[in-house]
C-alpha positions as CSV (number, residue, x, y, z in Angstrom):
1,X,-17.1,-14.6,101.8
2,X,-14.9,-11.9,99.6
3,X,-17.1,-12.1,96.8
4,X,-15.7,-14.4,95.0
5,X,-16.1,-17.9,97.4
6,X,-18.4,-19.4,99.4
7,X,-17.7,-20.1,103.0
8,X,-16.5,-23.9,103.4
9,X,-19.5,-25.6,104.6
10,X,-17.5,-28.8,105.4
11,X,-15.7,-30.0,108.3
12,X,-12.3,-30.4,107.9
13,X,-11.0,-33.9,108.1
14,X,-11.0,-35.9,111.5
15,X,-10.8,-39.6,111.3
16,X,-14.4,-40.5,111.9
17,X,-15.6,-37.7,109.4
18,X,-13.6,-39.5,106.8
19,X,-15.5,-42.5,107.2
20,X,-18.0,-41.0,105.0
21,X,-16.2,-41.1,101.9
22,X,-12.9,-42.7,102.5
23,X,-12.1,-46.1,103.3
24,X,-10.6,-48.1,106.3
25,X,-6.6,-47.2,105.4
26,X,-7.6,-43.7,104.5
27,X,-6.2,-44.4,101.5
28,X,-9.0,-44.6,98.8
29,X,-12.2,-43.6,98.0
30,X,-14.9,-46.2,99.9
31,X,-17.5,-48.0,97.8
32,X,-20.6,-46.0,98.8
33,X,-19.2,-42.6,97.6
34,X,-17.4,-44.4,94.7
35,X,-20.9,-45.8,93.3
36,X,-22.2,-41.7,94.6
37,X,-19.7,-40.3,92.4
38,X,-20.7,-42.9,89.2
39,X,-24.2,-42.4,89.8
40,X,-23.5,-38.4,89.6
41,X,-20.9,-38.6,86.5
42,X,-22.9,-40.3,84.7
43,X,-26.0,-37.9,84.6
44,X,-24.1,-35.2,84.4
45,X,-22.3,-36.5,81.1
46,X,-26.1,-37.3,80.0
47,X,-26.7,-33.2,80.7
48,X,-23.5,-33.1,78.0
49,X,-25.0,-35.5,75.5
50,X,-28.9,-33.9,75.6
51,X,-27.2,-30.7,74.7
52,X,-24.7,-31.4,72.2
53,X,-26.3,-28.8,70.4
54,X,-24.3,-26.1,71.9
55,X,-20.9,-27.9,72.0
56,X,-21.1,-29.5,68.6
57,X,-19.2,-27.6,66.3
58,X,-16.0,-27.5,64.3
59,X,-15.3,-24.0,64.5
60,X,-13.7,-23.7,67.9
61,X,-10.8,-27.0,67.3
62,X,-9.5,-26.0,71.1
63,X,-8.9,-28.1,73.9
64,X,-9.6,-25.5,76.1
65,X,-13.3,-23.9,74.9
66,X,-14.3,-26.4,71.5
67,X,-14.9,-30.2,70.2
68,X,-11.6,-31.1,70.9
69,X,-12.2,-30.8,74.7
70,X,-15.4,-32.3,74.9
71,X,-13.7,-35.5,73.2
72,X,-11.4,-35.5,75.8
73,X,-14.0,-36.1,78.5
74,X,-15.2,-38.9,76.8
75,X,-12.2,-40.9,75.9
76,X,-11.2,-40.6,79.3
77,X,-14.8,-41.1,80.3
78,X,-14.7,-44.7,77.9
79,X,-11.6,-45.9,79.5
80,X,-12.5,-45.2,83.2
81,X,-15.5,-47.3,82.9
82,X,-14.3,-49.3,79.5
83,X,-16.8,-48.1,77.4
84,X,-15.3,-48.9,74.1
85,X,-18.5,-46.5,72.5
86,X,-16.9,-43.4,74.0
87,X,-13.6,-44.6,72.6
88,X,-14.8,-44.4,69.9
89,X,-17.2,-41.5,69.6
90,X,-13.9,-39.6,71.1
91,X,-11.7,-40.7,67.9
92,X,-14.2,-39.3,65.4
93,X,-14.7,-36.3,67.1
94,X,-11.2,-35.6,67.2
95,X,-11.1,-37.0,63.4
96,X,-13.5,-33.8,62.5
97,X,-11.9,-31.5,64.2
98,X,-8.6,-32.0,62.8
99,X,-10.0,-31.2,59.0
100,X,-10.5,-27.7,60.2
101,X,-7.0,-26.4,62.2
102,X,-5.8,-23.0,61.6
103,X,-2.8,-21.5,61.0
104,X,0.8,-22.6,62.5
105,X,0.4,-19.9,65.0
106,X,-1.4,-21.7,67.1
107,X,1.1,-24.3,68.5
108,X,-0.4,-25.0,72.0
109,X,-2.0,-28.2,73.8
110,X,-5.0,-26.2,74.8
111,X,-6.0,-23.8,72.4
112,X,-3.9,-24.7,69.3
113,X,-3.3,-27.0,66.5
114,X,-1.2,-29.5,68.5
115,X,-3.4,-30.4,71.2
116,X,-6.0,-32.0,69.0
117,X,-3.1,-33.8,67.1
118,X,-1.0,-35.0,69.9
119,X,-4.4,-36.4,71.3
120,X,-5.5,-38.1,67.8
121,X,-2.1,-39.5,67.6
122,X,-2.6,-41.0,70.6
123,X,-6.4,-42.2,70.2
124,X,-5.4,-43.4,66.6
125,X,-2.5,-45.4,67.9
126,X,-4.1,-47.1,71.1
127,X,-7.3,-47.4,69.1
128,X,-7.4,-46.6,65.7
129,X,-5.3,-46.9,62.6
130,X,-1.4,-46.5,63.8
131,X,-0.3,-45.4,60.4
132,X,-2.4,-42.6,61.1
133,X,-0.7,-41.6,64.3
134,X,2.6,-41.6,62.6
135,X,1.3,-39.1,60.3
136,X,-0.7,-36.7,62.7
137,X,3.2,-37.2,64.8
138,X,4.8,-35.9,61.6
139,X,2.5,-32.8,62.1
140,X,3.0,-32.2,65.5
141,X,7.0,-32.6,64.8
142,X,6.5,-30.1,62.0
143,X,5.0,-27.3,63.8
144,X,8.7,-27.1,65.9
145,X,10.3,-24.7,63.0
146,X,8.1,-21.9,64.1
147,X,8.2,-23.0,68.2
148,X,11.9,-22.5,68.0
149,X,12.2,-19.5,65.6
150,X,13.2,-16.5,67.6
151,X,11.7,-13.9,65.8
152,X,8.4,-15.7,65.5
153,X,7.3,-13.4,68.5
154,X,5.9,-16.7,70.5
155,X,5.0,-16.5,74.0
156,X,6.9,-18.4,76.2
157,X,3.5,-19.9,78.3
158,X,1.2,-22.8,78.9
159,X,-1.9,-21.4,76.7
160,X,-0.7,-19.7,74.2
161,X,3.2,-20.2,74.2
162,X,6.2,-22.6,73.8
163,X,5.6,-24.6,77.2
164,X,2.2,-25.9,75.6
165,X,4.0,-26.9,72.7
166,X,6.7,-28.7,74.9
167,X,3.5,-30.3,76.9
168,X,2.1,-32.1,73.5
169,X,5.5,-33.5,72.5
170,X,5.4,-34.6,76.2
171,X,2.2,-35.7,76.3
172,X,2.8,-38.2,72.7
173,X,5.7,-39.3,74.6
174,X,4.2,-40.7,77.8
175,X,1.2,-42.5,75.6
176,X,3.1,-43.5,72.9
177,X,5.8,-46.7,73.3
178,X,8.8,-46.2,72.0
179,X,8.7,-42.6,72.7
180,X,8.0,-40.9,69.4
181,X,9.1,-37.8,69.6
182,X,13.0,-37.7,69.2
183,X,14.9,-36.1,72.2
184,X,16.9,-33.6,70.9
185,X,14.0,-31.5,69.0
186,X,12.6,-31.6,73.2
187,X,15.7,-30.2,74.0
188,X,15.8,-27.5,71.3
189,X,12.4,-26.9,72.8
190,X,13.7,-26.1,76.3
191,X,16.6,-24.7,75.7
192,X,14.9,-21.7,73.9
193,X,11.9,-21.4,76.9
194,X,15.0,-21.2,78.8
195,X,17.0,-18.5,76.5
196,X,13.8,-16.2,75.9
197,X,13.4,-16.4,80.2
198,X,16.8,-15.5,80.9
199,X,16.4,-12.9,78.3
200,X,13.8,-11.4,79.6
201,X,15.0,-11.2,83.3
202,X,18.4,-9.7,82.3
203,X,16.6,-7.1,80.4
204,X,14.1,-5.9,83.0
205,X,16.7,-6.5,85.8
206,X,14.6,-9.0,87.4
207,X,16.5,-10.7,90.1
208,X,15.9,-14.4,88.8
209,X,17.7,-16.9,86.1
210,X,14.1,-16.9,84.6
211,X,10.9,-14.6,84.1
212,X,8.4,-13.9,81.5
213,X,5.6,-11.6,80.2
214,X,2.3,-12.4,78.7
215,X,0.3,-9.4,77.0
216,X,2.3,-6.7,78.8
217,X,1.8,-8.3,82.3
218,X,4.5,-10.6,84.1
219,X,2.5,-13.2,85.2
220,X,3.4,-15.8,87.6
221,X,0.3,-18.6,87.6
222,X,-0.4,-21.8,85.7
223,X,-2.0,-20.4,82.8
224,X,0.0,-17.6,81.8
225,X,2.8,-17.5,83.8
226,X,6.3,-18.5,84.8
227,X,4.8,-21.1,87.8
228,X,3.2,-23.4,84.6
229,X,6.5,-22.8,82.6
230,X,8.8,-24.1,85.8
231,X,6.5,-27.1,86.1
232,X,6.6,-27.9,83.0
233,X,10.4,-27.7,82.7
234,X,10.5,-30.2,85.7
235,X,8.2,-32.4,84.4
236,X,10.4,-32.6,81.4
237,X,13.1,-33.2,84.3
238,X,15.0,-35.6,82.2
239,X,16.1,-34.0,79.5
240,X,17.3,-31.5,81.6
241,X,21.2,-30.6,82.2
242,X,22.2,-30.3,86.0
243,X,23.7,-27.1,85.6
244,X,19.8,-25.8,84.1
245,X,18.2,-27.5,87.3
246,X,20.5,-25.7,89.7
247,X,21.3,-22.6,88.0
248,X,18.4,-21.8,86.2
249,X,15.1,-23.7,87.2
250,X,15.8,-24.0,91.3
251,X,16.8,-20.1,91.8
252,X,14.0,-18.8,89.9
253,X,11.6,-21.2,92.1
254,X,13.1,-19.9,95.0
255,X,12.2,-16.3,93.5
256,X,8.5,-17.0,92.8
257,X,8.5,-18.5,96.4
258,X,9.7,-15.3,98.2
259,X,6.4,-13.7,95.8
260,X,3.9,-15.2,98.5
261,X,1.2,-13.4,100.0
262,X,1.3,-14.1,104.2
263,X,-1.6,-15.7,103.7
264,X,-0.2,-18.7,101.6
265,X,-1.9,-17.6,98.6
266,X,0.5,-16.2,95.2
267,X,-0.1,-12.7,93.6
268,X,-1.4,-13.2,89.7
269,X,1.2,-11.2,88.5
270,X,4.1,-9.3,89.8
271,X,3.0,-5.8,91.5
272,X,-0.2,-7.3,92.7
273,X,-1.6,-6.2,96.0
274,X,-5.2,-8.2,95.5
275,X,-5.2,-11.5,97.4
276,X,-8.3,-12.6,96.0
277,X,-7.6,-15.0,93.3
278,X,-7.6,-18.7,94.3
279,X,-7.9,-20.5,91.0
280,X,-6.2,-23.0,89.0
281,X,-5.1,-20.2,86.2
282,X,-4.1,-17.3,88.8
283,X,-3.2,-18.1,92.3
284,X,-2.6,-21.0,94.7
285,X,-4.1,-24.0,92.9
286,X,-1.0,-24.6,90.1
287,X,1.7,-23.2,92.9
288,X,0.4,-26.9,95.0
289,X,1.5,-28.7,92.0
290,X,4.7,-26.9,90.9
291,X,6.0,-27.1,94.6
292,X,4.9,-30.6,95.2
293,X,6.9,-31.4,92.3
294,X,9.8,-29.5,93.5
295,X,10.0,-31.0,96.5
296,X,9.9,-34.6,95.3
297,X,13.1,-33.4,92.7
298,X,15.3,-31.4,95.3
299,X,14.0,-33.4,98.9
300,X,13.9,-29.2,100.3
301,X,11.2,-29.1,103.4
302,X,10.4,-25.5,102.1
303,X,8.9,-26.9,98.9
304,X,6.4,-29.0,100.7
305,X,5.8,-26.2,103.1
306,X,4.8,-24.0,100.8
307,X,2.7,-26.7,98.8
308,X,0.9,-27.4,101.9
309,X,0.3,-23.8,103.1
310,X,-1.4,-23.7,99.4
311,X,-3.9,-25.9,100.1
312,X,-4.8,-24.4,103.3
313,X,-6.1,-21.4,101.0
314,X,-7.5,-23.7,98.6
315,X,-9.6,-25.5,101.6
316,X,-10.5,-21.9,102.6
317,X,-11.4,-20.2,99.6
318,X,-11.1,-22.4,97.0
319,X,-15.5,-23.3,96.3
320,X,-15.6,-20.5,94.0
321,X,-19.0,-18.4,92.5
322,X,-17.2,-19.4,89.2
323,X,-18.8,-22.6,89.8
324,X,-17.6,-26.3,89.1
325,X,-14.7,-25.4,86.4
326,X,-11.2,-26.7,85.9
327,X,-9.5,-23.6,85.1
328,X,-11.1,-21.2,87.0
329,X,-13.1,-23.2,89.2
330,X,-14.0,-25.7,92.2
331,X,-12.9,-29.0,89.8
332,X,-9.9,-27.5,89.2
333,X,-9.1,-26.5,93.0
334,X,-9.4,-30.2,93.9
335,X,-6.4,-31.4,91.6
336,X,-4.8,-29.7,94.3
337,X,-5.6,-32.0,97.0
338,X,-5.1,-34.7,95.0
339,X,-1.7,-33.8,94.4
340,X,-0.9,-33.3,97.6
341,X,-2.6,-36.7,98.9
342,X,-0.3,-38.8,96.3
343,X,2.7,-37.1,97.6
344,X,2.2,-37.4,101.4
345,X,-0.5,-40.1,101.1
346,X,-2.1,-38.4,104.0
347,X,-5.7,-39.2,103.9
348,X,-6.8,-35.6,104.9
349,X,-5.7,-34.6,101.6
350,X,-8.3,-37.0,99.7
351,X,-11.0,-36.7,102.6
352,X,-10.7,-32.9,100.9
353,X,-11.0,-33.3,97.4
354,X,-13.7,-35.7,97.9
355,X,-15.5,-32.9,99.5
356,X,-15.1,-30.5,96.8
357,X,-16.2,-33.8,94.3
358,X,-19.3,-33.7,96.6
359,X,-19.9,-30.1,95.7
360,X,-19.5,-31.0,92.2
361,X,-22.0,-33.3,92.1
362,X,-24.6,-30.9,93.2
363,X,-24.0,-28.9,89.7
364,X,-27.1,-26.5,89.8
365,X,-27.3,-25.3,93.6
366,X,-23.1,-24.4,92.9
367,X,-22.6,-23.4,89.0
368,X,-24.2,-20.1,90.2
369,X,-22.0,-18.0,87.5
370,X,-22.6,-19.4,83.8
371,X,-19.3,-19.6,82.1
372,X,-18.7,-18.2,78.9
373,X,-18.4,-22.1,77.1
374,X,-20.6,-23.7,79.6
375,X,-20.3,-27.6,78.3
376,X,-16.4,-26.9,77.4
377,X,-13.1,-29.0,79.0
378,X,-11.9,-26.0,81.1
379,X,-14.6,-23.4,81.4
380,X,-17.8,-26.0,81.7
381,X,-19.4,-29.2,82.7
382,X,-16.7,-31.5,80.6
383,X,-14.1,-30.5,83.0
384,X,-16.1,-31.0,85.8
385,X,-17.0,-34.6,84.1
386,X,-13.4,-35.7,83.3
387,X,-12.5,-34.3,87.2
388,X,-15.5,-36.8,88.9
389,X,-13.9,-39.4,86.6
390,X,-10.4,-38.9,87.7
391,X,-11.3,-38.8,91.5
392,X,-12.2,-42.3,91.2
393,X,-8.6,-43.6,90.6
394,X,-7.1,-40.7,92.9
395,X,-3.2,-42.0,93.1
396,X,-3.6,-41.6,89.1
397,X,-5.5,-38.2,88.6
398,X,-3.6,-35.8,87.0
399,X,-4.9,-32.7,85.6
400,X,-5.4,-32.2,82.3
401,X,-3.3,-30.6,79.9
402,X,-0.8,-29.5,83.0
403,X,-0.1,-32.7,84.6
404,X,1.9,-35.5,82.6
């Protein structure tokens, strides 16, 4: 234990330990731990409800920390276990919450104005009032002029920065039939992600098509740094040229791969000596993802490889003292065996997530760190609620707000 994990109390996977929570193909969750893991959401998503006191409130409209979050985890709760009550709790929550945005600034999925309006457009047009969601998608199309203005000093980044803007307009797209959003204003999008990152390099004489900085720091994790901005470029893969795939995107992958400590963990940020950080937001977690997805788009072994070696660490080091989080936290670790399991379908992959769902489940004994928003999407118990729901479909779990 380095201080910051708990020694892995579980076996690793061997075909009769799987037994326990996997079923005869190995290739889904088995009915006993499937009725474990209801029986456990649910009470923990009572916990939520007995203390909406804390998370109730219109001042923080984030995905990430406030209401907007919160709602998440319970429209994705509703449709899970098709609940139409959390449906429709989720669309009036998200209905207050967009009365109070702030400034055009905030651009983002997770802590700006357009995560809360890509969602409601998509709640309003699934559930609600479709007029509505045409509207709230005239909003999210309007906050482009200051994405795409180059002296609006925008971050190029998943939280705070362009990329979280390209993940909304994204995001409408997927959940919305015909696609909404029109293709050129994506590709505006991209192509200045891509100018400011080649800017940057070129300036600082970096030695790859693309890099960026967040608050003085070159950063190189999902959260912050150019590993979310990559795999968010590839998951926007199609409105990509070929000559920005090979030239730009690929060589500045294989640049960030060279970045790996010998352990199979990544550094946080460029000069970094510390391998201790094994989270979704700063280390190996969001590198499993980036390089799965890399591998399925350019068929290269190394990809894979280093996806794999990832989630060694993660199976090492990955039940954090943080406690049950997505972002910075044991929930969030386990997307990363759940991507790996739907690309390889191997059922050690699942086997391992499920154990980390296990650990989840046991909220008190492991949340021995209160977070800062403890009932929040990405700091508290919602994530840790939305992960247990996703688990239980596990070819479909994708993590939220990265994951398309």
């Amino acid at each position: 234990m380095d201080g910051r994990h708990i020694t892995n109390p579980y076996e690793d996977y061997s075909e009769g330990k799987s037994k326990t929570v996997l079923n005869n193909s190995g290739k889904d969750i088995n009915d006993e731990f499937r009725e474990k893991l209801t029986v456990g959401t649910k009470l923990l998503l009572q916990r939520l409800e007995d203390h909406k006191r804390y998370w109730y409130s219109k001042d923080d409209t984030s995905l990430y920390t406030g209401l907007p979050g919160v709602a998440y985890t319970l429209y994705h709760y509703g449709k899970y276990f098709e609940d139409q009550n959390y449906i429709t709790r989720a669309g009036e929550l998200i209905g207050k919450c967009l009365d109070g945005l702030r400034g055009k600034r905030h651009v983002t999925f997770l802590t700006g104005n357009a995560g809360p309006i890509a969602l409601g457009a998509v709640i309003y047009h699934l559930h609600v009032d479709k007029e509505e969601s045409k509207n709230l998608i005239s909003k999210l199309k309007a906050l482009s002029s200051y994405v795409v203005d180059d002296s609006s000093g925008l971050p190029d980044e998943l939280l705070y920065g362009r990329v979280g803007y390209l993940y909304s307009l994204l995001f409408v797209n997927k959940h919305i039939l015909p696609a909404p959003i029109e293709e050129d204003l994506i590709k505006q999008v991209i192509q200045c992600i891509l100018s400011s990152g080649n800017n940057y390099a070129k300036a600082r004489g970096i030695n790859s098509p693309l890099m960026y900085m967040w608050h003085d720091s070159e950063y190189l994790g999902g959260a912050h740094g150019l590993a979310g901005i990559l795999y968010l470029l590839l998951q926007a893969k199609q409105y990509l040229t070929e000559d920005q795939l090979k030239n730009e995107i690929e060589p500045s992958l294989q640049w960030l791969e060279k970045l790996k400590y010998p352990s199979g963990n990544f550094l946080s940020s460029v000069g970094s000596t510390t391998d201790k950080l094994v989270h979704w937001c700063h280390g190996a977690p969001s590198m499993t993802m980036l390089f799965t997805l890399a591998y399925e788009i350019f068929q290269k072994e190394q990809y894979l490889d280093t996806a794999v070696q990832c989630g060694e660490v993660i199976w090492q080091r990955g039940l954090l003292k943080k406690g049950c989080g997505i972002c910075h936290g044991v929930a969030g670790n386990a997307y990363s065996f759940l991507n790996l399991f739907q690309l390889t379908k191997d059922p050690k992959y699942l086997y391992r997530a499920c154990k980390f769902a296990d650990w989840c489940l046991d909220y008190d004994t492991h949340q021995r760190r209160p977070a800062d928003r403890p009932f929040s999407l990405f700091e508290g118990l919602a994530g840790t609620i939305y992960f247990l729901v996703d688990i239980q479909k596990p070819n479909d779990a994708k993590f939220p707000g990265y994951t398309l």
